[in-house]
Each structure stands twice: as C-alpha cells, then as structure tokens.
C-alpha positions as a Markdown table, in Angstrom:
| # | Residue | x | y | z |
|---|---|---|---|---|
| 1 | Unk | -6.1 | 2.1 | -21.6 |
| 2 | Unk | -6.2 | 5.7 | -20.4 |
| 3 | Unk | -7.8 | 6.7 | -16.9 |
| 4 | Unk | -6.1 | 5.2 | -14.6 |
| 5 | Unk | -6.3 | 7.8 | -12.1 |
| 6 | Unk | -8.4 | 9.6 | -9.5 |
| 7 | Unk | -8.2 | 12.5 | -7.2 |
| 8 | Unk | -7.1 | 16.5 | -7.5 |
| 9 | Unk | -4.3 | 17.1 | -5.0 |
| 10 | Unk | -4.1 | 13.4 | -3.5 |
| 11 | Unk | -4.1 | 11.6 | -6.9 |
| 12 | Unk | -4.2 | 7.8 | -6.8 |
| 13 | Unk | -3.1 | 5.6 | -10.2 |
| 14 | Unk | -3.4 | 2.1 | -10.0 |
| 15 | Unk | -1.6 | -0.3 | -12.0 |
| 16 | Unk | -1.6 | -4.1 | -12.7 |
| 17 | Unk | -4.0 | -7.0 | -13.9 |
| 18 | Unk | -5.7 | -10.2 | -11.8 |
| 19 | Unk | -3.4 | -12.5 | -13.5 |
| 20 | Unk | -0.4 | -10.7 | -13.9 |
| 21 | Unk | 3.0 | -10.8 | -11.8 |
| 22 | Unk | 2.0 | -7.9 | -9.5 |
| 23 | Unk | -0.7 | -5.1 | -9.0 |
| 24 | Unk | -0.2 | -1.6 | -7.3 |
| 25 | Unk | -1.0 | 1.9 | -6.4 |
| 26 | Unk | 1.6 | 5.4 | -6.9 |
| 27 | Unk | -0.1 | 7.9 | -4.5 |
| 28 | Unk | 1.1 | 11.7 | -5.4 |
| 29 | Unk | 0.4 | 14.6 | -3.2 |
| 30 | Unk | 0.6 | 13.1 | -0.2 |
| 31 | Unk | 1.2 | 15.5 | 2.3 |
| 32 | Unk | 4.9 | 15.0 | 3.9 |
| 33 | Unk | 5.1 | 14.3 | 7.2 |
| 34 | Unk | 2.1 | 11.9 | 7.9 |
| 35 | Unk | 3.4 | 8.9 | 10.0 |
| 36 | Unk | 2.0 | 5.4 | 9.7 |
| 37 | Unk | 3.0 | 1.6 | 10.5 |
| 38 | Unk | 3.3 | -0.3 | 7.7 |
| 39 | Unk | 0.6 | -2.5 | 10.0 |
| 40 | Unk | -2.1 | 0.3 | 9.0 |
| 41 | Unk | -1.8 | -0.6 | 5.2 |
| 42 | Unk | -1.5 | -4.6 | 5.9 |
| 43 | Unk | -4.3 | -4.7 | 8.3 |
| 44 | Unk | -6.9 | -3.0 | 5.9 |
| 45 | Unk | -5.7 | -5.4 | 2.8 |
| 46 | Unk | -6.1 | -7.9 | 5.6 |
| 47 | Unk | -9.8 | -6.8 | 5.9 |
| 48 | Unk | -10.5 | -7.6 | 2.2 |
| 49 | Unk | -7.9 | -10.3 | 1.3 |
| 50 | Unk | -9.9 | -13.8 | -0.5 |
| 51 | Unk | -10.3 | -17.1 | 1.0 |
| 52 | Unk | -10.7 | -16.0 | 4.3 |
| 53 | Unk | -14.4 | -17.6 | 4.6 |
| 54 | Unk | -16.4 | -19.9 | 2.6 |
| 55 | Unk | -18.5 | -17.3 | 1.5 |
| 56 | Unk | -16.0 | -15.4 | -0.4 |
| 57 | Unk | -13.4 | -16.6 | -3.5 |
| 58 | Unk | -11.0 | -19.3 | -2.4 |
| 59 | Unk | -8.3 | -17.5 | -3.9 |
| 60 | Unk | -5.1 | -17.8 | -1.5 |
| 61 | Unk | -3.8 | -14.3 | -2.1 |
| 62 | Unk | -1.6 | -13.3 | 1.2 |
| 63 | Unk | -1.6 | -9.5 | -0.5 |
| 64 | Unk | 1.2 | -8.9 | 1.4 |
| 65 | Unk | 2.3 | -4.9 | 0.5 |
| 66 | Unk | 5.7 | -3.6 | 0.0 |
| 67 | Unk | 5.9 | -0.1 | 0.1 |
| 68 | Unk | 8.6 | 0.7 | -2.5 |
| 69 | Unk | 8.9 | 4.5 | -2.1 |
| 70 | Unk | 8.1 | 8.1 | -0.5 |
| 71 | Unk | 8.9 | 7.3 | 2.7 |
| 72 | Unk | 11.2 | 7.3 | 5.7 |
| 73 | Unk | 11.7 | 4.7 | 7.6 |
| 74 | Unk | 11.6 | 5.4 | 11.8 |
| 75 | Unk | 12.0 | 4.0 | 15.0 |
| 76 | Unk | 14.0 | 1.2 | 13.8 |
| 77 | Unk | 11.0 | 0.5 | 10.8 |
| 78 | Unk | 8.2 | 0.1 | 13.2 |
| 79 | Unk | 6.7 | 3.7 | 11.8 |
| 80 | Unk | 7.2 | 5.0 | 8.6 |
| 81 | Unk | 6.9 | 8.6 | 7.8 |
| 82 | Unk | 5.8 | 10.5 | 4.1 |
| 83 | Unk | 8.2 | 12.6 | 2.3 |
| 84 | Unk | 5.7 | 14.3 | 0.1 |
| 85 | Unk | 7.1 | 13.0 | -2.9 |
| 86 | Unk | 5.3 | 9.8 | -5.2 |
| 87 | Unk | 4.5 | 7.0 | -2.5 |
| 88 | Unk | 4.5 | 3.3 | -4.4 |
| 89 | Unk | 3.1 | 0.4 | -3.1 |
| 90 | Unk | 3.2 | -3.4 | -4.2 |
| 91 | Unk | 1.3 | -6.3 | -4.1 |
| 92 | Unk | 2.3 | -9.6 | -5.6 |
| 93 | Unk | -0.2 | -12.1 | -7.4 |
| 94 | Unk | 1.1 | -15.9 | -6.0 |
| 95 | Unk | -2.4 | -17.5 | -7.0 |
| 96 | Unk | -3.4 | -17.2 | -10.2 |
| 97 | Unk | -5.3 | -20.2 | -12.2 |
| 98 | Unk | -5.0 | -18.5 | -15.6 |
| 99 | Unk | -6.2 | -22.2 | -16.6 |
| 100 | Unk | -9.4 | -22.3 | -15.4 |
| 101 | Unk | -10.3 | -19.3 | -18.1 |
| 102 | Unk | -8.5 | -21.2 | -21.2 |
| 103 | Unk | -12.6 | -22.0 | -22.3 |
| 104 | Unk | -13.9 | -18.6 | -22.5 |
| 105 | Unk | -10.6 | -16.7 | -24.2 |
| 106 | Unk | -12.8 | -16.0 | -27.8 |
| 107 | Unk | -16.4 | -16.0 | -25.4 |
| 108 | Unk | -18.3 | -13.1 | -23.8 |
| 109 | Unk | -19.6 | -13.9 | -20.0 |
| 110 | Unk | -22.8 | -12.4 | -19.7 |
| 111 | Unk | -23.1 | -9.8 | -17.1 |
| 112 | Unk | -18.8 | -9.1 | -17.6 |
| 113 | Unk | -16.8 | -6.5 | -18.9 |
| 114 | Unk | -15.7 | -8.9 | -21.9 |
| 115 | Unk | -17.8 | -7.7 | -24.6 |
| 116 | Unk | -17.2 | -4.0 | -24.1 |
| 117 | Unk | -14.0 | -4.5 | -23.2 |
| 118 | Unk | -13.5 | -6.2 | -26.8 |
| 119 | Unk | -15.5 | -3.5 | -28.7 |
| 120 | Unk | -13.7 | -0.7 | -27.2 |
| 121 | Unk | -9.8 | -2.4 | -27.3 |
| 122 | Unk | -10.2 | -5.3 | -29.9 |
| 123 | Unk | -8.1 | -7.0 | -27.2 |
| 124 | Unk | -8.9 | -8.1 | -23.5 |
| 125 | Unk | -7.7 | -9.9 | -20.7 |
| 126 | Unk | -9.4 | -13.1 | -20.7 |
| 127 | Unk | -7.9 | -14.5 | -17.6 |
| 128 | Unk | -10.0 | -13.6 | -14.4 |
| 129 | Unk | -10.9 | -9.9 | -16.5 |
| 130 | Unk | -7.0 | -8.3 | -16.1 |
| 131 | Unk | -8.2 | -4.5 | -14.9 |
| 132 | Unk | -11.4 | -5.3 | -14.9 |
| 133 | Unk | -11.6 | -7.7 | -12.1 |
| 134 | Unk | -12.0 | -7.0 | -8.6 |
| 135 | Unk | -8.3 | -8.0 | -7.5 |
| 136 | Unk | -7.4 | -4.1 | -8.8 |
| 137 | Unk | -9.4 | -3.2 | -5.9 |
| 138 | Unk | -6.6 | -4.2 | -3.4 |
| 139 | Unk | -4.6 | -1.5 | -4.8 |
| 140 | Unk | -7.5 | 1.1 | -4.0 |
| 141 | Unk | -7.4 | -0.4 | -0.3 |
| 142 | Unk | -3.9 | 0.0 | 0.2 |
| 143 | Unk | -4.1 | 3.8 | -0.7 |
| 144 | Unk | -7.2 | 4.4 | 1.6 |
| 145 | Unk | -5.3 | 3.2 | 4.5 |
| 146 | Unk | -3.2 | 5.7 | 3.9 |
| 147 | Unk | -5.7 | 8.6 | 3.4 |
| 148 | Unk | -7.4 | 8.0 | 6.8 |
| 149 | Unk | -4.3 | 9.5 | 8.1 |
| 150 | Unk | -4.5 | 12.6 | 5.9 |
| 151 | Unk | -7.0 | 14.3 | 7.6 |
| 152 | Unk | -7.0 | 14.8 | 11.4 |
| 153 | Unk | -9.6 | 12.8 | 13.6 |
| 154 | Unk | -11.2 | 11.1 | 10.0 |
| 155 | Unk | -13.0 | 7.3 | 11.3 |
| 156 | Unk | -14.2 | 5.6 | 8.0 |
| 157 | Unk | -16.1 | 2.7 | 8.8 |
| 158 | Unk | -18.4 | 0.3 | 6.6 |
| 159 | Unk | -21.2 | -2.4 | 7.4 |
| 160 | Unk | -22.9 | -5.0 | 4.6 |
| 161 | Unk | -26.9 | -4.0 | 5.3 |
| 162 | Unk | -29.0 | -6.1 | 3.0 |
| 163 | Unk | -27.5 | -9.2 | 1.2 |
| 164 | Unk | -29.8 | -10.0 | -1.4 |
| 165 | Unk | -33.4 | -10.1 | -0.2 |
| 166 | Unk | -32.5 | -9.9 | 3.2 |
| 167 | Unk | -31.6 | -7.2 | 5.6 |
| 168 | Unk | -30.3 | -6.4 | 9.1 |
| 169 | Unk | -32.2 | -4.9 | 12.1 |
| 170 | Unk | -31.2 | -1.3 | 12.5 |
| 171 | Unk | -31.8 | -1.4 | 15.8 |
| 172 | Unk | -29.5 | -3.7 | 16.8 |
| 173 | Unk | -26.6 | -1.6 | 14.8 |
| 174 | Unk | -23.0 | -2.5 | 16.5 |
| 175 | Unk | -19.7 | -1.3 | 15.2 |
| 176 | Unk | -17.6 | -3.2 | 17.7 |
| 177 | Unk | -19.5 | -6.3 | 15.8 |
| 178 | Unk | -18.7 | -5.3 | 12.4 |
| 179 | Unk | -14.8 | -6.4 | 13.1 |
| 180 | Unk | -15.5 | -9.5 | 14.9 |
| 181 | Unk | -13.8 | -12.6 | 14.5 |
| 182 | Unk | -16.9 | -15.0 | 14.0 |
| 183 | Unk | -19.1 | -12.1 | 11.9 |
| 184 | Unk | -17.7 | -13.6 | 7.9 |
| 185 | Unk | -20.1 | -10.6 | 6.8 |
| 186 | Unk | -19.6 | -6.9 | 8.2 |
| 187 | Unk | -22.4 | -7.1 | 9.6 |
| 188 | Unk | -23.6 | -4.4 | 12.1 |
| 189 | Unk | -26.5 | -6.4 | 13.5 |
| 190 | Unk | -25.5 | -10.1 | 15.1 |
| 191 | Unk | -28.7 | -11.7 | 14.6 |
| 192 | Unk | -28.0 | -11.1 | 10.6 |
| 193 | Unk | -25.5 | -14.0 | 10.8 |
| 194 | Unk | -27.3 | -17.2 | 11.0 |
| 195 | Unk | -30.1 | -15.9 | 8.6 |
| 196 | Unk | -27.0 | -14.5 | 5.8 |
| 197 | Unk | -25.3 | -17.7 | 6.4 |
| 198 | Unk | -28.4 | -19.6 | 5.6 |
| 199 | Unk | -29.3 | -17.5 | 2.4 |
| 200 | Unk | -26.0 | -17.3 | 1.4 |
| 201 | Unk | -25.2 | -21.2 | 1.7 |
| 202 | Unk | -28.2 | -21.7 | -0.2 |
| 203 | Unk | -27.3 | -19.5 | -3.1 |
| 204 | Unk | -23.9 | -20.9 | -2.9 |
| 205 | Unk | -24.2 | -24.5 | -3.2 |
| 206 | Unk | -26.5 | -23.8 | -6.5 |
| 207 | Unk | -23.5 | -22.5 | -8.3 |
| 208 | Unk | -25.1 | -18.5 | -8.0 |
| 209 | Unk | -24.5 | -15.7 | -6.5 |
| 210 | Unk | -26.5 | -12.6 | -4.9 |
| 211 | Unk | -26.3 | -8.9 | -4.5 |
| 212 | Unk | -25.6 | -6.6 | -1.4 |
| 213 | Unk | -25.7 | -3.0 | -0.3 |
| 214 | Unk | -22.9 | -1.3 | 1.7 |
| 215 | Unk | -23.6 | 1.0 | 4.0 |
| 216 | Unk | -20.1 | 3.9 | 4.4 |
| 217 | Unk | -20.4 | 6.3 | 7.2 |
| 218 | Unk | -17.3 | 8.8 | 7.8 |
| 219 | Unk | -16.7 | 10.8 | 10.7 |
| 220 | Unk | -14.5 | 13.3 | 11.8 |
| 221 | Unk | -15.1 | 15.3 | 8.3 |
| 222 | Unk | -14.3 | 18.8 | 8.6 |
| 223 | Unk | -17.4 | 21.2 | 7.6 |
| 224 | Unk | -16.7 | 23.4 | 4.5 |
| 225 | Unk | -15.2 | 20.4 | 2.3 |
| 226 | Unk | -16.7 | 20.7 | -1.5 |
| 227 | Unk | -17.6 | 23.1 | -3.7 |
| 228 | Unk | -21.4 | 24.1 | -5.0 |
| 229 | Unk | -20.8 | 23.1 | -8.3 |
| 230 | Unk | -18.7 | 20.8 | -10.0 |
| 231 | Unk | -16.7 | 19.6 | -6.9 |
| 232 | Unk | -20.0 | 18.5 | -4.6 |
| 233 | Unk | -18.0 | 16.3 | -2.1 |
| 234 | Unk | -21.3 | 13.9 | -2.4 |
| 235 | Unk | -20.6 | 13.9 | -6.0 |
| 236 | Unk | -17.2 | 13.2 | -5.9 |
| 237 | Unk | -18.0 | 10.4 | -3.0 |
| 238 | Unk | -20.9 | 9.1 | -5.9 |
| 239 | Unk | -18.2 | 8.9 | -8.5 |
| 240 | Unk | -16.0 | 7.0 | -6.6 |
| 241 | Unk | -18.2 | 4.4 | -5.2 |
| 242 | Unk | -19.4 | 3.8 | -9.0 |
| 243 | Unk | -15.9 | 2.9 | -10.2 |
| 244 | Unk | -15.8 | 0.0 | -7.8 |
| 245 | Unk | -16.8 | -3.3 | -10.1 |
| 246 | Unk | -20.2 | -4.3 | -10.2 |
| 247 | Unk | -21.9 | -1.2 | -8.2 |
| 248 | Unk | -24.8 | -0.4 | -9.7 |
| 249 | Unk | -26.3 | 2.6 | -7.6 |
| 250 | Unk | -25.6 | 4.7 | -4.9 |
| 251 | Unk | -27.0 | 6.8 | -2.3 |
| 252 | Unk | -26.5 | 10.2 | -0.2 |
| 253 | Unk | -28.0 | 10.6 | 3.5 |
| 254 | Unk | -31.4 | 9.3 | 3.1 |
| 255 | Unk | -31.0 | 8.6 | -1.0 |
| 256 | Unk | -34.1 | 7.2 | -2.6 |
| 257 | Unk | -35.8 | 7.7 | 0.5 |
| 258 | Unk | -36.3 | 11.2 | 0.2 |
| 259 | Unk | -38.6 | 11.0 | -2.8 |
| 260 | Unk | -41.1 | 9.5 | -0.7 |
| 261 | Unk | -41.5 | 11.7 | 2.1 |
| 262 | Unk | -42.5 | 15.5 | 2.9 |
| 263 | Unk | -40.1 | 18.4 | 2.9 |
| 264 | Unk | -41.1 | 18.8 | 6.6 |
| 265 | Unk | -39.4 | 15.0 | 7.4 |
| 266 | Unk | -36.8 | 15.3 | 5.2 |
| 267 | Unk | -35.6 | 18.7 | 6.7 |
| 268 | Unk | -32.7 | 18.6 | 9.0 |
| 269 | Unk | -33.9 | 21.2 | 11.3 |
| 270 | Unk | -30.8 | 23.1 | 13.5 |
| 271 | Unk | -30.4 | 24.2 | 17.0 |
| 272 | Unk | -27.6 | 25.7 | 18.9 |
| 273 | Unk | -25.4 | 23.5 | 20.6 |
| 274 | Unk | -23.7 | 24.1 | 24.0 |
| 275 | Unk | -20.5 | 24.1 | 22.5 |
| 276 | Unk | -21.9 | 27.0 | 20.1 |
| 277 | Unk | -21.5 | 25.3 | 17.6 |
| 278 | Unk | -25.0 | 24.4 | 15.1 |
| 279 | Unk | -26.8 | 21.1 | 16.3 |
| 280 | Unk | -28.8 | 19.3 | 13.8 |
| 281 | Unk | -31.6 | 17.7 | 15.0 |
| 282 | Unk | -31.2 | 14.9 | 12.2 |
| 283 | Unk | -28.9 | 13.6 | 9.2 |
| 284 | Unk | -30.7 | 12.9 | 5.6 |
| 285 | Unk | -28.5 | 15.0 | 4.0 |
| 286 | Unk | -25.8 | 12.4 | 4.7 |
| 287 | Unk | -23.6 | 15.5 | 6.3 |
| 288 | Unk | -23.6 | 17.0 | 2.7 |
| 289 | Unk | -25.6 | 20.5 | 1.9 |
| 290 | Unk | -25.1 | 22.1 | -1.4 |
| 291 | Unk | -22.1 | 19.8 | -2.3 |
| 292 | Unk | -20.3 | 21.2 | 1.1 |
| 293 | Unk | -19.2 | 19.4 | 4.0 |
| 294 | Unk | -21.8 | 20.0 | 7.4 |
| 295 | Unk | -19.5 | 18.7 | 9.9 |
| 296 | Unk | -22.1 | 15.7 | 10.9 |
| 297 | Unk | -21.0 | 12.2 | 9.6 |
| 298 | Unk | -21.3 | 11.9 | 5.8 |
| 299 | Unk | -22.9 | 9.0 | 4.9 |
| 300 | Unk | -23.3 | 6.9 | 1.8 |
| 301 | Unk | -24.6 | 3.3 | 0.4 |
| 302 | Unk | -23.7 | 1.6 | -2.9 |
| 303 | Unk | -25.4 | -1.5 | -4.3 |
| 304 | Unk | -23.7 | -4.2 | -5.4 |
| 305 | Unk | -25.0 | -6.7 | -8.1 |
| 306 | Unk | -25.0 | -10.4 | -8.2 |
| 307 | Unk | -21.2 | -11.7 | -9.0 |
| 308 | Unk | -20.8 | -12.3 | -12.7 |
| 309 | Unk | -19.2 | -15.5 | -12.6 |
| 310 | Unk | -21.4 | -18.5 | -11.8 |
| 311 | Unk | -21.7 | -21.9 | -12.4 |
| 312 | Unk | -25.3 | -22.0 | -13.9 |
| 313 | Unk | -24.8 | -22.2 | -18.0 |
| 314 | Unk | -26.0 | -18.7 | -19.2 |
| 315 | Unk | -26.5 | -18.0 | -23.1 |
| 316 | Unk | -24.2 | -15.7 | -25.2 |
| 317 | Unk | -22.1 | -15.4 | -28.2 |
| 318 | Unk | -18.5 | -15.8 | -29.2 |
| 319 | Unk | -16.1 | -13.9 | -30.7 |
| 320 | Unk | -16.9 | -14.8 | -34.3 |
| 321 | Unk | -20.6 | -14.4 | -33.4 |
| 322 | Unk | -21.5 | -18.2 | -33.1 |
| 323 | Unk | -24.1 | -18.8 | -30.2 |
| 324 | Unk | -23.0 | -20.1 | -26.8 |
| 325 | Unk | -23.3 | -21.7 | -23.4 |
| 326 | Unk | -21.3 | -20.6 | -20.7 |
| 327 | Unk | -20.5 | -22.1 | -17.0 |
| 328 | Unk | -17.8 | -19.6 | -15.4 |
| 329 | Unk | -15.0 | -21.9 | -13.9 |
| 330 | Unk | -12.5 | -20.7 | -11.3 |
| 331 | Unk | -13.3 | -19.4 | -7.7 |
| 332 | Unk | -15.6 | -16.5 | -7.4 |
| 333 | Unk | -17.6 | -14.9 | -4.8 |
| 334 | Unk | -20.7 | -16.2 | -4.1 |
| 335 | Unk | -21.6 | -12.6 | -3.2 |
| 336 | Unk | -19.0 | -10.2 | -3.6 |
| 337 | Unk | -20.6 | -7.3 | -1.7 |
| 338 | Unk | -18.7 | -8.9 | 1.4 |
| 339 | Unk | -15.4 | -8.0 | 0.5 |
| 340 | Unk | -16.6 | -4.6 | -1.5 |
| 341 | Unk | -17.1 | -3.3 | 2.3 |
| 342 | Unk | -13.1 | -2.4 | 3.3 |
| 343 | Unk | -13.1 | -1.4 | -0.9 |
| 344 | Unk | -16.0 | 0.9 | -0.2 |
| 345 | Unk | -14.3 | 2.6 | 3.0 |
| 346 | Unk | -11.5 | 3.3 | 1.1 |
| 347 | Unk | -13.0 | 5.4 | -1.7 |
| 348 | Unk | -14.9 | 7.5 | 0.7 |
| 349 | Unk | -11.4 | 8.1 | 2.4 |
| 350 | Unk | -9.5 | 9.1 | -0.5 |
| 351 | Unk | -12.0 | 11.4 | -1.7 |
| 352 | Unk | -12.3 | 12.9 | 1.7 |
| 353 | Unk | -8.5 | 13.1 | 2.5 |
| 354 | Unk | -8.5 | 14.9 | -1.6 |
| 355 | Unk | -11.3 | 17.7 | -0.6 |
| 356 | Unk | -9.7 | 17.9 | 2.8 |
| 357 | Unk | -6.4 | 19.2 | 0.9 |
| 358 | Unk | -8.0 | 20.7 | -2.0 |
| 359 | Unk | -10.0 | 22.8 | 0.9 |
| 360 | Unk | -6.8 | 23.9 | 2.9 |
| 361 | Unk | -5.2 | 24.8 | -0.5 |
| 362 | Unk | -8.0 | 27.3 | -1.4 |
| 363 | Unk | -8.9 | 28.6 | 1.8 |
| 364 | Unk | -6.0 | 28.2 | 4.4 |
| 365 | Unk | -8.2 | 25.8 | 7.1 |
| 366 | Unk | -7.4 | 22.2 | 7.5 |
C-alpha cells in the first residue's frame, strides 16, 4: 500500500494497523533545535485517546508514546530537543478484540472501506479496518504536537459545532470551555452539553451513530505562506482534513456560505492599523487570499459522517457475492466527530508548520 506520506519539507509517514502490535509516525525535516517535553506529545494523544467518556469507543488504549529517535535528551529528560535528523515515535496497541470481527472477515460493512479496500488489494484487514481505521489517526496526533512548535507563536485550536442536527450558540463561543473537564464534547458553547448529551444518548442507546462538523481555527500564521497555484495553503489545509476517515467535506473562511451572499458581504474590506500594519475589517476568506497566507487566523471546518459501525442490521454482500445482514460488533463511537477534533488540529498544524518551512526555504523569512 503506497502513500503513506504527507508534507514537502516536514514530511510525515505513518505506519501500523488498529489491530496490530504497534502504530507510529517517522517525521523528516524537522527543523533541529526545536525543544519540547515529551508532555506536549502525551498531552495531545491524551486529548483524543478512547474510553475516556461514554460517548466515545470503550476501547482502553493508554496510547502512551515513546519517542524512539531524533532527539536529545535535556535537563535531566524533562525537555527534549530535535536534531534535524528522522524523529520516530511509538505507540503500542494493548486492547485489541480482533474477536469481535471473526463474523465479518469474508463480509463488506456498508458505509466501510472493506469493499474497496478488497477491489483494490484482493486482501484487507478485517480486524477493526487495519490502516483504514481511525486508530492510525493517533500517529497523525502525535506529529502535530510536534509541528505547533515549528512555527513561532502558531495556537491551533478546535471546537465540535453541530453534532448531527444540532448546533451550538455562536455567541456563547468559549475556548477556555472547549478543554474543560466536565465538556465530554469540545464544545465552545456550554449550554450545547445537556442538549448533545441528550441527542447523543438517544442515538446511542439505539445501536446508531450521528455526524458532526469540526470547526479548526489557527492563529499566529505568518502572512505570505502558499503559493497561487498548486500549493494554495487552503488547498493543502483541504487535502489534509479529507484524508482524516470519514470526512466528507470541508470548508475555507465562510465555505458554502459564500454562495449565498453578495460580493459586497463577502468582501473583507481593509483599513490601516495603528501598528501600520493592514486591518481587515472581517475574515471570510478564512485568512487565505489567492492560496497565500493574510496573517488573520486561518480558519477551516470539515464534516464528519455518521460512524460506520453500528449495531442496526444493514444489507450487503459477501465476499463470494451471496447477500447479507450485517450488525457491527466491537466498541465504536457513537459519533466519532468527538475525537476527530484534536485529529483535525493536528492536520491544520502540520500543513502549516510544512508551508511555514517551505516559505523560509524559498524566500529567506520565517
């Protein structure tokens, strides 16, 4: 299976299968000299790790990295520091229930990658998907830690805005609440929790599951990042975001939006700043003009679709073509767009921190 790798200058390969011994990520390119506690990579796997709610997979995954090369170890191991060569990181699988799949090894689940998987290899993975499933994701998460601290002042953050057919409040839009302890969501907007809870309880005790968008906003991106052409930093942010499992669509600025209102609305008009430096007056671009970096917050959504995997007998075939009925055993996520919020973050960083280099390589700034 051949593309395992994304990124120009900081290039990012992922390795490893759901049910397999181990998973991981080999980051080349990072710059040398970037320091970093191994907390920074353990906190952000901590942010997505399973079982850590009822509303996500009950999988007991600790997802504990080990960072296995590229770096030097300082202040008695309490920072770390890059060397500029191949950084690899670890993450062990303890709690897999290759089992539960034993049913569906010669059956396609509807709405999974088995079918094409099958076409494409004549051989797949049956046990929780191998690199299909959303486990590889951890990986990604690990390596976006580390690419927040590529690029000087860069804040990544991430907020779960509509779960299914509900949606939070935009006015009431808190980041300090995103990261709370009692907010099992992302959430932005605190009066979103009892009504998601509610929903999601309900969709969750009928054995289905429900989609979500993700809202990404990144600060702190240096203007000038991209190119006009082929290397949009909005495109490259697109493609990422796409590659996570399950996402369906995403959006720039004000996406979708735009189609429905006038040029004058959707025109960020400029003033000077005190500072001297250009003030926009408003962000629907989503900080990207012309594939290039504005220097306002770049901003992006992606919607995720209802988890494949649900209890509800669905109709389908087998491999030798005879018709079927399938219930998905094992422990899914009732909507996965909760955990795809951290994964989400991470993309956007990686392709940020991989223009932010590819920039300073072509023009000398960064």
């Amino acid at each position: 299976m051949s593309h395992n790798t994304f990124g120009h200058l900081f290039r990012v390969t992922t390795w490893g299968e759901s049910h397999g011994p181990a998973l991981g990520c080999i980051i080349d390119g990072c710059p040398p000299g970037i320091r970093f506690a191994p907390g920074d990579i353990q906190n952000e796997l901590d942010r997505r790790r399973p079982g850590k709610s009822r509303f996500v997979t009950q999988r007991r995954e600790p997802d504990q990295v080990k960072i296995l090369s590229g770096v030097l170890e300082e202040d008695d191991g309490t920072c770390l520091v890059t060397t500029g060569t191949p950084i690899a990181m670890m993450i062990e699988n303890v709690d897999q229930r290759s089992k539960d799949y034993g049913e569906i090894a010669r059956q396609y689940r509807p709405g999974h990658a088995d079918y094409a998987y099958d076409v494409k290899y004549g051989i797949r993975d049956y046990r929780g998907g191998g690199r299909s499933s959303a486990r590889e994701t951890a990986a990604r998460v690990a390596a976006g830690a580390l690419a927040r601290k590529v690029v000087p002042g860069l804040k990544v953050r991430g907020a779960l805005v509509t779960m299914g057919v509900k949606s939070i409040e935009r006015a009431n839009w808190d980041w300090d609440f995103v990261e709370d302890p009692e907010n099992p969501f992302f959430t932005p907007d605190r009066a979103s929790v009892p009504v998601f809870t509610d929903y999601l309880d309900g969709i969750r005790k009928a054995g289905s599951s429900v989609g979500a968008v993700i809202e990404i906003v990144a600060e702190g991106v240096p203007e000038g990042l991209g190119a006009p052409i082929y290397a949009k930093l909005d495109q490259d942010i697109a493609s990422a975001l796409m590659s996570i499992n399950a996402v369906k669509g995403v959006e720039i600025g004000n996406g979708f939006e735009a189609a429905r209102i006038t040029g004058e609305e959707n025109a960020d008009e400029m003033r000077m700043g005190n500072d001297g430096k250009p003030l926009f007056l408003s962000n629907n671009a989503g900080g990207v003009l012309g594939g290039i970096s504005t220097g306002q917050p770049v901003v992006a959504r992606f919607a995720v679709k209802p988890t494949s995997s649900i209890l509800t007998p669905r109709q389908s075939i087998d491999k030798d073509g005879k018709q079927v009925d399938i219930k998905t055993k094992g422990r899914h996520d009732p909507c996965v767009g909760i955990r795809a919020v951290p994964i989400g973050e991470a993309m956007v960083a990686c392709v940020v921190a991989d223009h932010y280099l590819r920039h300073r390589g072509q023009t000398g700034k960064g």
